[in-house]
N, C-alpha and C positions, 0 to 999 in steps of 0.2 A: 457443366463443371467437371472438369478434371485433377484431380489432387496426385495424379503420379509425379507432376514434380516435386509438389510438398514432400511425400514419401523418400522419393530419392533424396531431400536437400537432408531433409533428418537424418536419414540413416550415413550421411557425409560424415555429420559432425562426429559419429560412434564410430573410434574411442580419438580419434584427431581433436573436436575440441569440449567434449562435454564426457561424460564417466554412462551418464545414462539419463534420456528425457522420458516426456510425455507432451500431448498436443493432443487439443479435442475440440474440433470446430462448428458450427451451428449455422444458420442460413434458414432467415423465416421460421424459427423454433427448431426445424428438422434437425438432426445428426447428422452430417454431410462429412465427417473425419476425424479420426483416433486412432491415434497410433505412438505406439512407445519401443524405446531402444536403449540396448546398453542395461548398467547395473545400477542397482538401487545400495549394493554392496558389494563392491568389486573383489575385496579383500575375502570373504564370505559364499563369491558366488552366487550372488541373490540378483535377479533379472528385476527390473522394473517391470512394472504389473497397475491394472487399472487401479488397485487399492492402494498403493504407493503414498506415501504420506509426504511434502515437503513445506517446509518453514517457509511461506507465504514476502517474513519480510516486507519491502516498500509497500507491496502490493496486496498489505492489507489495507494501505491506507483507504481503497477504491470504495472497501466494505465501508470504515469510518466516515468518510464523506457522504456515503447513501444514506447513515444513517444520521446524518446532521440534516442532511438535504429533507427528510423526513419529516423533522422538527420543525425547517422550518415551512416546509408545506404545510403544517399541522399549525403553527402559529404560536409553538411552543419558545421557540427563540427566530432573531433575527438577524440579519448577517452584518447589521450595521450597531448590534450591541455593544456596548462594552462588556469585555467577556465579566468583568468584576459584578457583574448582576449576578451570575451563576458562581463565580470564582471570587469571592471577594478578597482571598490575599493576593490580586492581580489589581487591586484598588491603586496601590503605588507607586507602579513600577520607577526603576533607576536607569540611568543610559551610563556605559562607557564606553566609549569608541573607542579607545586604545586599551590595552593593559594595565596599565599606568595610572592612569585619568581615574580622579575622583570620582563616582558616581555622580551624576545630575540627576532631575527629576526628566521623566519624558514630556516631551512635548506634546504627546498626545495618548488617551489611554488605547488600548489596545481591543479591536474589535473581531467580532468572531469572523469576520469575512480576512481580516488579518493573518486567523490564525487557518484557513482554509487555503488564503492564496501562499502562505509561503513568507511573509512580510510582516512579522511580529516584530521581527527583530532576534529571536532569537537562534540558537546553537545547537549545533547535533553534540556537542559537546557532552560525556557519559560523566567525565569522572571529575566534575567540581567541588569542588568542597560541599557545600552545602546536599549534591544528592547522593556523594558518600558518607556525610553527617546522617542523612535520614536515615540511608541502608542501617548505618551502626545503632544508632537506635531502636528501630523498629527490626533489627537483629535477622536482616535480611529478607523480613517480611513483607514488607511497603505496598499500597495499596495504591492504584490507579489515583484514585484523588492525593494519596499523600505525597507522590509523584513530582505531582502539580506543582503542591506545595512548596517543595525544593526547589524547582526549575524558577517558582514566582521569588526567592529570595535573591535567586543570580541574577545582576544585574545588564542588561538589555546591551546589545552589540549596536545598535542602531534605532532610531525611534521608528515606534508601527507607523507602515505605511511609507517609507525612505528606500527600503530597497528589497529585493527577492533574494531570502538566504534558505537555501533546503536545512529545516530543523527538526525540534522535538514539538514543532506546534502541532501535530496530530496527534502525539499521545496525550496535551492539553486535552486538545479537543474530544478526547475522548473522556476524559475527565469532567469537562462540562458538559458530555452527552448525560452523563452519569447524572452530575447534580440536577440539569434541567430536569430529565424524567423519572429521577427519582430511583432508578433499578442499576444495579452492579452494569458496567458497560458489556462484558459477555453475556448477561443476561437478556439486554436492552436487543443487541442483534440476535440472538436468540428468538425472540419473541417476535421481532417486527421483519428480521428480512430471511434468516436462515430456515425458520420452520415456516412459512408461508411462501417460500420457493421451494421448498423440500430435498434443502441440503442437510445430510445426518453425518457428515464426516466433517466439519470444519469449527473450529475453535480457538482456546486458547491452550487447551491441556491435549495429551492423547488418552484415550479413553482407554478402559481396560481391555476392551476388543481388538485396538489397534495397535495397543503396545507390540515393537517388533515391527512394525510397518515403517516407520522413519526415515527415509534414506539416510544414507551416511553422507555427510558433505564434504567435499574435498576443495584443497585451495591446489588452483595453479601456480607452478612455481619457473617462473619466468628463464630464469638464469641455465636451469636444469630442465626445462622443458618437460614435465610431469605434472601428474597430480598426486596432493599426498593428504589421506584422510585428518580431516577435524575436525570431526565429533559431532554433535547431534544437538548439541545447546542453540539454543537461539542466544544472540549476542546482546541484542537487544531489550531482550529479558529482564530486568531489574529485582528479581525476587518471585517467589511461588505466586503473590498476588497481586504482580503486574501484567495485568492484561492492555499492551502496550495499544495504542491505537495507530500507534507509526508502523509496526513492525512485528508484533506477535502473533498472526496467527498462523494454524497449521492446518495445512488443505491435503486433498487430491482433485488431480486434475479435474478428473467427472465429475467431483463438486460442486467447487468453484466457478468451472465453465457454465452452472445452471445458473449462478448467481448472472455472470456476464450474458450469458442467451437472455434472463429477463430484460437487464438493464439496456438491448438490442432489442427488445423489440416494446419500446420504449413505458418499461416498467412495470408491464406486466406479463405474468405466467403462461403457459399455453391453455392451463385450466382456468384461469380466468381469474386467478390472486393479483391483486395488483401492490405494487408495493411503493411505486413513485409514477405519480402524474407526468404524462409527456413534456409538458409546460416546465416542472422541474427538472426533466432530463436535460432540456433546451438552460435553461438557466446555468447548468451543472457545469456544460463544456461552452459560454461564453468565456471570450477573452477577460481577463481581469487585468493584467500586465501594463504599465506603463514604458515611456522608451528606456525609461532610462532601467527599470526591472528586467526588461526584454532582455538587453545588452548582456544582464547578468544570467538569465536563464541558455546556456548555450554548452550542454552537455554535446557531444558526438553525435550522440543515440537521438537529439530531439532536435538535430538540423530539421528547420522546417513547421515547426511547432511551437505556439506560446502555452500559456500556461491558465487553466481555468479556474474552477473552485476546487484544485486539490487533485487537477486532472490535468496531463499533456491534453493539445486540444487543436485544431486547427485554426489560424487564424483567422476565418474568415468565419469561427464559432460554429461549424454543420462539419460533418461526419466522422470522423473517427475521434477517439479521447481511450486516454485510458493510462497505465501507468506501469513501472516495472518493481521487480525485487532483487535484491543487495546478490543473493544466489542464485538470477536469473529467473525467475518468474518474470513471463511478460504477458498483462493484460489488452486487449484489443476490443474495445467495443465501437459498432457504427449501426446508429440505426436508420442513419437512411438506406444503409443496404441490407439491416438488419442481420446482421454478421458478426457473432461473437469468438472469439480464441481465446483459448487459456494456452502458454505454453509453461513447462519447467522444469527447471535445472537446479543439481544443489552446488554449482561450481563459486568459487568466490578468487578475484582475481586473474579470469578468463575473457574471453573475449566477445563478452557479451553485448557490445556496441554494434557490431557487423552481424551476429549474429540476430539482433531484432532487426535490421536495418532488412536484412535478406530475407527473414518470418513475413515477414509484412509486404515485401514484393513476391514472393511465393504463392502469399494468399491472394496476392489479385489479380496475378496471371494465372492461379486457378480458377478464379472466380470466371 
């Protein structure tokens, strides 16, 4: 193995198209690459650095999934439930396919492998009435379940099971992790996948320790060809006690990448924690996708790729799966070659299509 092209391709992007990364690569559990460039705060002067904090985004969803995948290894739920067993104001739902259009009833309820693959039917939509009614309410507070709640008033774009729309079904899902096991969803990964891989940096909040560690995130600004800082919020964030399952958490590289080396070398630790049976890995990154969902999943970034339980995935369901974040975090798991990456970026509106596209051919002419 050779990593000096990887090295070189990094240090391209600084400062032409990212402000400042990190990358830390795995191979059979070992440490095989890490390396980081550029500013964690360019404005400040502050270099990126192993302990670097960034807003995870899409790719927490990776965490969310493992820990459904868990449940249902565990027999606690099933992918073919209807989630209204755990969620029951998801008992009704309404369809409208246009704006316009009265609400109908669905034609079918909504099941947890629904809300894994993508195909609920629902919206990434933040600001509808109903989840700005809760926020006002609960006075900006709103709790993961009460979330839910909201999202289950608005009625359905499509009936579950019709088509592949990227939504808020993972912050559901994370709400039904909740009710199934009974523990606050940060606590539930807490418990089952973060402290039995022995990541101590990865969450929902920054700790008192880490405060100051956050990169600063910058948006690309096309027209003017710069970056120009904005700020440190997660957008995704719904209030202090939205621990989002689509989009909140906050990592560092060396983290998370222990998370991805477990799920590489399939689900277990190098000290011998195991936290997902091989059998579930194999299940995790089968195809789920129909043609006519296919047609609809056809991002840039995932030429070449369908879509599994809540993972990009090979068609052909064996090796690579994994997924990205809204500011560049990109995850890469393959365990038939047992080879994890974490990479990330706090760029928003850059050129983050080309830039996995090239991660992922980097790593395999290194490899």
């Amino acid at each position: 193995m050779d990593f000096k092209p990887m090295t070189e391709y990094l240090n391209s992007l600084v400062p032409r198209d990212v402000v400042g990364l990190g990358c830390r690569i795995y191979v059979k559990n070992a440490l095989v690459f890490e390396h980081y460039a550029g500013f964690a705060d360019r404005e400040k002067g502050v270099f990126i650095a192993p302990d670097t904090r960034y807003n995870l985004y899409s790719a927490s969803k990776v965490a969310t999934c493992a820990a459904a995948m868990q449940l249902c290894e565990r027999g606690v739920i099933a992918l073919d439930d209807p989630i209204s067993r755990y969620l029951p104001e998801f008992e009704s739902m309404t369809v409208a396919l246009h704006p316009n259009d009265a609400p109908r009833p669905a034609a079918r309820p909504i099941t947890v492998r629904h809300l894994m693959t993508m195909t609920a039917g629902l919206t990434y939509q933040m600001d509808t009435p109903q989840l700005e009614r809760m926020l006002a309410q609960t006075g900006g507070q709103a709790t993961t379940r009460q979330i839910a709640q909201a999202i289950a008033q608005t009625p359905l774009a499509f009936d579950p099971g019709d088509h592949w729309n990227y939504s808020l079904c993972h912050d559901v899902l994370a709400a039904l992790i909740e009710a199934a096991s009974g523990q606050r969803f940060g606590a539930y990964l807490k418990q089952h996948l973060f402290d039995p891989i022995g990541m101590s940096e990865t969450g929902f909040d920054l700790p008192a320790q880490a405060q100051g560690k956050l990169a600063m995130q910058y948006r690309y600004l096309e027209a003017s060809d710069e970056f120009v800082p904005a700020g440190y919020a997660i957008a995704h964030k719904l209030g202090a006690n939205h621990e989002s399952g689509g989009a909140g958490l906050i990592s560092t590289v060396r983290d998370y990448a222990l998370f991805l080396r477990t799920l590489a070398n399939w689900g277990q630790t190098p000290d011998g924690a195991r936290v997902l049976q091989p059998e579930t890995i194999a299940l995790w990154r089968t195809p789920q996708l129909g043609a006519r969902q296919q047609a609809e999943f056809n991002w840039p970034q995932l030429k070449g790729f369908t879509y599994g339980l809540g993972v990009r995935t090979l068609p052909e369901g064996n090796g690579e799966f994994g997924w990205d974040g809204a500011a560049g975090a990109f995850v890469l798991i393959d365990p038939e070659r047992q080879t994890a990456m974490f990479y990330a970026q706090h760029i928003f509106g850059s050129r983050k299509p080309r830039i996995q596209s090239q991660l992922r051919q980097k790593l395999m002419q290194c490899l």
